[in-house]
N, C-alpha and C positions, 0 to 999 in steps of 0.2 A: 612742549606739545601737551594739548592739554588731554583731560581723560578720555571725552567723548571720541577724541581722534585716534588713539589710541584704542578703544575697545572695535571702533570700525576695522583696525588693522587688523586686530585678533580676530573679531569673528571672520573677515574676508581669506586671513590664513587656513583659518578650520574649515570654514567651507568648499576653499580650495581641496585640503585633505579629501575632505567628505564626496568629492562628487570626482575624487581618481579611487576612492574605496570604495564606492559604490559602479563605478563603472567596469569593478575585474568580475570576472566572472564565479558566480556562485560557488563552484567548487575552491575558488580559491581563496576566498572569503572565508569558505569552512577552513580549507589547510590553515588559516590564520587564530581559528579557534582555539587551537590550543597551548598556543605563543603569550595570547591574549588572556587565559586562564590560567597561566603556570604559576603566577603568584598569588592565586587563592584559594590553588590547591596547596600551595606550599603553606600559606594561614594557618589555615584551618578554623581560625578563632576570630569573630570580630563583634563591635558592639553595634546593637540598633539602640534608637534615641528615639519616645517618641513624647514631645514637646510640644504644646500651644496656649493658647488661650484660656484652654478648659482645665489648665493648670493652677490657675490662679483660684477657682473654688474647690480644688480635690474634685470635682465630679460632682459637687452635691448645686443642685436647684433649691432653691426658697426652701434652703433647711432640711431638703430631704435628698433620699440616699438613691440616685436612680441605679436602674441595671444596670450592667456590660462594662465593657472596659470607660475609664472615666472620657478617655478623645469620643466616644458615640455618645456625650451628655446631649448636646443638641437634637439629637434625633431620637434619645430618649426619653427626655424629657418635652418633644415639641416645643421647643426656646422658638417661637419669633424670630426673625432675620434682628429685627431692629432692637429686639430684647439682649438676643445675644451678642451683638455688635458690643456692646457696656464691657462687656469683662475687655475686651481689647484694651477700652479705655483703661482701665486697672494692671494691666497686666506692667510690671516693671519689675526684671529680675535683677535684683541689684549684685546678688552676690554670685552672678554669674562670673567664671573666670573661664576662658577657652581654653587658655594654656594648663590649667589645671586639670579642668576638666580630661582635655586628650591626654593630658599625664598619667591620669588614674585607668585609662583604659590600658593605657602602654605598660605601666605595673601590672596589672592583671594577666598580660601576654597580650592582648588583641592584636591585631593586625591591620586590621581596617575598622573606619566607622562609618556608618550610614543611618541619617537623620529625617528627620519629620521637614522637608521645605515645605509645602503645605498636604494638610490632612482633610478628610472626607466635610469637614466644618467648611474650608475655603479660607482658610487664611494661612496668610503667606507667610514664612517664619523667614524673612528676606525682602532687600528692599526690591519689590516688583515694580518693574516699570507699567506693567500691565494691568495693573488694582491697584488702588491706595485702600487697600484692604491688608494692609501687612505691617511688619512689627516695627519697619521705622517710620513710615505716615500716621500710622492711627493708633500707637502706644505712645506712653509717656518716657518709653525708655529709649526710644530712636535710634538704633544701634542695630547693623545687619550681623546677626547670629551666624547667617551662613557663612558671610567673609570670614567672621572672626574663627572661627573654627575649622574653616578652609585653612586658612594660613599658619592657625597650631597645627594641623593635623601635617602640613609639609614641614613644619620646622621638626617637629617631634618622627617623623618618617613614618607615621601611619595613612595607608587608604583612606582616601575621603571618597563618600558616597550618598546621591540623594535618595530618599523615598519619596516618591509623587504620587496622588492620586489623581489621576487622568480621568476618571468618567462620573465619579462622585462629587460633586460640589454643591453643599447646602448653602450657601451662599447667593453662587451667579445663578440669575432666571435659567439659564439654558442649560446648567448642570445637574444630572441626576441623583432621586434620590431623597429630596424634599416634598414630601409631599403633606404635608400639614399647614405652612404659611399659605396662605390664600390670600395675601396680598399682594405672592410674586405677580408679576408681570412677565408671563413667561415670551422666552425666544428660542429659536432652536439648539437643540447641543450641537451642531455645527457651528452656531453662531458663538456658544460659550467656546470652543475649540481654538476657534480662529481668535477670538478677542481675549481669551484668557491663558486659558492651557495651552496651547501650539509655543504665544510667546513666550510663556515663564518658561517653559521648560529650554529651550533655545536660549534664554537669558542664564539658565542655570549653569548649561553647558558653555558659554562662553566668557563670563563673568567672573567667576569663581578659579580658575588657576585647572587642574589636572583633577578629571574627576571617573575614579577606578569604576564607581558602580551606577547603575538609575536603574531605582527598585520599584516598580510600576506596582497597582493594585487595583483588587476589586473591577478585572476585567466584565466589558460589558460588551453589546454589541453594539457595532458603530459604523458610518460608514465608510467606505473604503476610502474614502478623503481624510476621514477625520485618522482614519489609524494610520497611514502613509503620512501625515503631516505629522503625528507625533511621534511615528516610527525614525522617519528618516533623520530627524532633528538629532538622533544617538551618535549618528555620522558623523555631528560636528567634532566628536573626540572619538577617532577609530579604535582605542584601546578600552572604551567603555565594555563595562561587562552589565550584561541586564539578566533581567529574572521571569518567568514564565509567565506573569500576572498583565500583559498589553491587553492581550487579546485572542481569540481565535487564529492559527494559524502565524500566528507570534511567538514560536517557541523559547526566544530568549535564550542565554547559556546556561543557566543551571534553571535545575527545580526548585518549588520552595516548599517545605512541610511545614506545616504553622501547630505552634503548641506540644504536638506529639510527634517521639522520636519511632518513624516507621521499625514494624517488629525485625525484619530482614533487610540487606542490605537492597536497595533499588536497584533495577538494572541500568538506571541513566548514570553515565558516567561522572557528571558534577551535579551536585545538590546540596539542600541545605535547609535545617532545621532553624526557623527566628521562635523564639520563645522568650515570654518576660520572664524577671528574676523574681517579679511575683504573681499576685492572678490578672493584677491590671495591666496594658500596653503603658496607659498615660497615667501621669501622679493620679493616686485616687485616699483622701481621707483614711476610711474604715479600710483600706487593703493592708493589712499585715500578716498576709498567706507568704510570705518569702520565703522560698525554696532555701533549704538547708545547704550548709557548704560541702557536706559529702553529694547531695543529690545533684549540685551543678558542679562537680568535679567529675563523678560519673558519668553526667549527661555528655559530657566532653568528649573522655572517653569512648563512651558507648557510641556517639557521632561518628568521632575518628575512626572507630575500629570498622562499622559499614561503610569508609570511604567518603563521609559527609563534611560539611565543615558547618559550627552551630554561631549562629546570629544569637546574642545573648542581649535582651533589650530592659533597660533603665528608663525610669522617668524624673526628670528632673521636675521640682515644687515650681509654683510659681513665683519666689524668689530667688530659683536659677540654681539653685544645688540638689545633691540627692542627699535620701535621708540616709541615716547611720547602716541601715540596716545594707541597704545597698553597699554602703563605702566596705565598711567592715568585707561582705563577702566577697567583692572585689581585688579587697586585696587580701582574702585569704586563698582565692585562686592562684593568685599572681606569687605569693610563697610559692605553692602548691609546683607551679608552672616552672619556678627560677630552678627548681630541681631535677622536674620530668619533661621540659619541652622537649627534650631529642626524642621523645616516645610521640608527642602530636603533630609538630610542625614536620611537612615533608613525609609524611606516613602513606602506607595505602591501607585497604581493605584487608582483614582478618584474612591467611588464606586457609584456617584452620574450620575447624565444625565448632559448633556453638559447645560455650564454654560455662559448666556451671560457676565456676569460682572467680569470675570474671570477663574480662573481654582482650582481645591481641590487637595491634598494629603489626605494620610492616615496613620494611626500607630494603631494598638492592643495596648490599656494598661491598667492592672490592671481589667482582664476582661471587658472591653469598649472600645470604640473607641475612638480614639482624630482627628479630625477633624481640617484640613491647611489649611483655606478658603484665596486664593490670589487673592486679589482683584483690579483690576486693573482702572475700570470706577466705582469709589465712588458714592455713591447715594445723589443727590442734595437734594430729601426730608430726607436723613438718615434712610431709611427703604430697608433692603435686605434683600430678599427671598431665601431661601435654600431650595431647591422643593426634593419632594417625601421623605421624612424623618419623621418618625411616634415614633422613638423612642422618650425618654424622656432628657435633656438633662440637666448633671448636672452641668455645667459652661459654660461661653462661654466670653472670654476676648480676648485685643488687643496683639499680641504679644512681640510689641515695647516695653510698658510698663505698662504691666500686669491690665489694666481700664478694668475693669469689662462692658461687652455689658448685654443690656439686652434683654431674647427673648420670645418669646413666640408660642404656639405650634397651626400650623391653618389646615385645610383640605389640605391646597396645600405644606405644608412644617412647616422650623423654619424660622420664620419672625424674624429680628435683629433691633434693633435701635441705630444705629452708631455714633457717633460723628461728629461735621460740617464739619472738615475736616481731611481729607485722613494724618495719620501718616507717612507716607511715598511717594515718587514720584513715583516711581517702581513700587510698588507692595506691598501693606499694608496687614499683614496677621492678622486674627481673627482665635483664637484656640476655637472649640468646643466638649467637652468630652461629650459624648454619654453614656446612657447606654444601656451593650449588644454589641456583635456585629452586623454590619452592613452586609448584603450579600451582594455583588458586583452584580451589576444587570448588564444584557446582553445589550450593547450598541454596537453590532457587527452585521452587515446586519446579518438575519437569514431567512430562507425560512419559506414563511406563511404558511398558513393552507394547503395549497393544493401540498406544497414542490416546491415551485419555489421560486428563488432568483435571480435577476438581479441586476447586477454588471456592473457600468457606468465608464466611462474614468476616469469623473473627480473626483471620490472614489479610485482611483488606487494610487498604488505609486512607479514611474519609478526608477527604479537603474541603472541609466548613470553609464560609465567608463569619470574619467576626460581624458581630452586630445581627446575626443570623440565628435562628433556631438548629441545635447543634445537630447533624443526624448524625448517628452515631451506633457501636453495638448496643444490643438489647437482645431478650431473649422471649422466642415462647416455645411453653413444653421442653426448655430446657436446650433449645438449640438455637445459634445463636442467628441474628439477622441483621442488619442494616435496616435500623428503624427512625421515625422521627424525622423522616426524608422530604421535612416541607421547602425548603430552600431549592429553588429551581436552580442553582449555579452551583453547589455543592454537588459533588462528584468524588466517586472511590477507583481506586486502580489497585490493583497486583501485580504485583514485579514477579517474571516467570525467566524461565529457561527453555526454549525449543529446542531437541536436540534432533529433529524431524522438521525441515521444509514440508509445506501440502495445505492442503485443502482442510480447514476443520470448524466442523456444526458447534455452534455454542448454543448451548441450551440454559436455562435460569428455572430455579426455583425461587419464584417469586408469589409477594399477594399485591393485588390493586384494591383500595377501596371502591372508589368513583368511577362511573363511564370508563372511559380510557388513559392510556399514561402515552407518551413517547419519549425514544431515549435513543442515544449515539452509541455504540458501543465498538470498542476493536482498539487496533495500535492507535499511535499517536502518528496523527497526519492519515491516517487507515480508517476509517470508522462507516459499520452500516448504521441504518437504520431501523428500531425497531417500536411497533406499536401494540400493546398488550390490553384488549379490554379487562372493564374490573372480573377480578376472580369471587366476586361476592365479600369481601371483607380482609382487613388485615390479617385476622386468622384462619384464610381462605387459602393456605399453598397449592402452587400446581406449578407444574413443572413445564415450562414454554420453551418450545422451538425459536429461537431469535432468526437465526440463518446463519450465514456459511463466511468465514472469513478466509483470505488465502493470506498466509508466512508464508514469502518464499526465501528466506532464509535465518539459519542457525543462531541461537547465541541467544544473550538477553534481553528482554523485551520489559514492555508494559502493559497489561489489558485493562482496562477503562472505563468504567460506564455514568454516561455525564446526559443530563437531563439536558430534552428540546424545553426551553424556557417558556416557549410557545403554546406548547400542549403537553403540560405538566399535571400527571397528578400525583401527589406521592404514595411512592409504593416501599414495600417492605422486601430485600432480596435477600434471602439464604444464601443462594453458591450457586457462582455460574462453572458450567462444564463444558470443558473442550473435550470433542472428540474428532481425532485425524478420520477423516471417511477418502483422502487420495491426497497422490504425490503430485507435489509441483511440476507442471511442464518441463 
């Protein structure tokens, strides 16, 4: 039988799938969410790749060093369509090895990988039937990357998973995002949908073997055609997990934090930090910012412990390997991990109060708790405090190599006496089994007695677009704000606690420079509207009525405030305040 007969079979299989998955009803769809998520909660750890073309020069144009991560060279450096087509021609990584490659992540601990099939540039790192715009028609290396590493990542038993960019294409006339060649020949982004993006992605999912993730990005707005044909195409493999980044009203399964790990734990129950292991996403020449191997041992950590799981991303050269600096810390994690994974993999959230000498995990077992104490600043007298904990506790050892700590039970906690020096450099863990379980207690702003919650800058947590002007904190007079806020798609939230359903006024201290601003603000899927003329200048605060949002129930949330793209100005926000004014019907 030959291929072509063959892939009709499979895709007719998945679509079969697809359209008895799509036809149960909503709620049961959700019931399925969490069957569908249990093995990348259990992760915790997995690698991003991001890979192309603009590998092959490190990021640098005619000799010079452009901004931003080295994948945004085209669009920062205004490369020509026909200019930058060239590096394709160039590009052949020879010392590409897949089975290598997912080796070295599988040392590391990872769990899953998810890579660059094409990036915001348009080119296909796969053979697309849909462009001969990709790495085996228009390189000299002819070889689909995506197969080859689809098929280590099943022999080797890690996740495979794509990253697509759906609405950016510098490349096709009808994808956005381009707007310096003047020789396009532009069509509609419907038109690039249907002719480009709709099929790769439908190729990706049925071509490629079992695929865990599709990491969508740089959501834009689109129309309701264009996001149903690229939405529904996930269906072809029911057990895909996606990520927040489609679109409006596409929530995806988890969240994504890009770069920075949020200060407290978020109230969405799956999310996840992608962050490079240096400053660049893609190979870039001059980047030799590479995070330390204690700071991306912690960062792990510190993920786990708010319940997250951390996307750790590498760029391979344009001759298909990573440099030293990457290997090395890769597999000084992977030491790191062959010791302490029962502290990451299968963990939940800290259920302790914030810890200065470190950060906790958690595990249910055997009716009790087991307790990942990660300790990072060792105690010189050997005595650590584990505060607010009453239970009784039936062991407690190092986990390196099983020495028994001794503890004991005081008003303020479980007191430990530790050995003189720290088992580890990193991050030394001590396991303590509990008995009973442990309640996770509320370490999420919550309104006091009187139903007011104020909510400051520097509590927020900004979600830049890379290749974006970052807004970010900043301060005047010493207090801090959310400034810098030129990107109409960047957007900040704080993760709350409502311990009070009702009625409640948000208020902002904000500045506008220009005419007027508009902006969404409220839960997610909740959201009013609000329009704020300028306040005379960015150092102009005044404190704005928005209006009234109803929670009608308990527990943790999101609050949110995400710019109308439409009638954007940027403004400067101090701290929005909730205040309860009535109870829910």
């Amino acid at each position: 039988m030959n291929t072509r007969i063959l892939r009709l079979i499979s895709f007719g299989l998945l679509a079969l799938v697809s359209s008895t998955l799509f036809a149960q009803k909503p709620e049961s769809r959700e019931q399925t969410r969490d069957e569908r998520m249990a093995w990348w909660r259990e992760a915790k750890f997995g690698m991003f790749v991001h890979w192309g073309v603009y590998s092959v020069t490190g990021g640098q144009y005619k000799g010079k060093e452009l901004p931003n991560s080295a994948e945004w060279m085209m669009n920062r450096g205004n490369i020509p369509i026909a200019e930058y087509e060239k590096y394709a021609a160039r590009f052949n990584p020879v010392k590409f090895d897949a089975a290598e490659f997912v080796g070295l992540a599988k040392q590391a601990g990872m769990k899953y990988l998810v890579i660059t099939a094409k990036h915001h540039d348009g080119f296909s790192m796969f053979h697309s039937t849909a462009s001969p715009y990709n790495v085996v028609d228009a390189t000299p290396f002819k070889r689909d990357i995506m197969k080859e590493l689809a098929e280590a990542c099943q022999e080797q038993g890690i996740r495979f998973g794509f990253y697509y960019s759906q609405c950016q294409d510098w490349h096709h006339p009808g994808g956005m995002g381009n707007n310096w060649d003047k020789t396009i020949q532009r069509v509609s982004f419907d038109q690039y949908v249907r002719d480009k993006a709709a099929p790769e992605i439908k190729q990706l999912l049925t071509e490629y073997g079992p695929i865990s993730i599709f990491w969508w990005d740089t959501p834009r707005d689109m129309s309701k055609e264009a996001f149903d044909s690229l939405h529904s195409s996930t269906g072809l493999q029911p057990d895909v997990i996606t990520n927040d980044r489609l679109g409006k009203d596409y929530p995806g399964d988890h969240k994504t934090f890009e770069r920075k790990i949020p200060p407290q734990a978020p109230a969405d129950k799956y999310w996840e930090v992608c962050m490079p292991i240096s400053g660049s996403w893609g190979y870039k020449k001059i980047d030799t910012d590479f995070k330390s191997p204690t700071t991306l041992i912690r960062n792990l950590v510190d993920i786990a412990s708010k319940g997250g799981n951390y996307l750790l991303n590498v760029s391979p050269t344009g001759e298909g390997n990573l440099l030293p600096q990457s290997v090395e810390r890769l597999k000084l994690i992977g030491q790191w991990m062959k010791v302490n994974s029962e502290s990451i993999y299968g963990t939940s959230a800290s259920p302790l109060p914030k810890l200065a000498w470190g950060r906790c995990t958690a595990k249910s077992v055997d009716g009790g708790t087991m307790l990942y104490l990660h300790v990072f600043d060792w105690p010189s007298d050997g005595k650590l405090l584990v505060p607010a904990i009453k239970n009784d506790v039936r062991q407690a050892s190092l986990l390196a190599h099983g020495t028994e700590v001794k503890t004991r039970l005081t008003d303020l906690g479980i007191e430990l006496t530790l050995p003189g020096e720290a088992p580890d450099p990193y991050a030394s863990v001590i396991t303590i089994s509990i008995d009973g379980e442990l309640e996770v207690g509320i370490h999420l702003p919550t309104p006091d007695s009187s139903g007011s919650l104020v909510l400051t800058a520097d509590n927020a947590y900004v979600h830049n677009n890379e290749g974006s002007k970052q807004a970010g904190v900043r301060f005047h007079d010493d207090i801090a704000h959310i400034g810098y806020w030129l990107d109409p798609h960047a957007w900040v939230d704080w993760s709350i606690y409502i311990n009070q359903p009702g009625r409640y006024e948000v208020r902002a201290i904000m500045s506008v420079e220009k005419e007027k601003t508009r902006f969404e603000f409220g839960l997610p899927g909740q959201t009013e509207t609000a329009e704020v003329k300028s306040t005379g200048g960015y150092g102009n605060y005044v404190e704005k009525s928005l209006g009234t949002l109803e929670i009608d129930q308990s527990g943790q949330c999101s609050i949110q405030v995400k710019p109308d793209p439409d009638h954007w100005q940027p403004m400067n926000l101090r701290q929005l305040k909730l205040q309860r004014i009535g109870s829910s019907p």
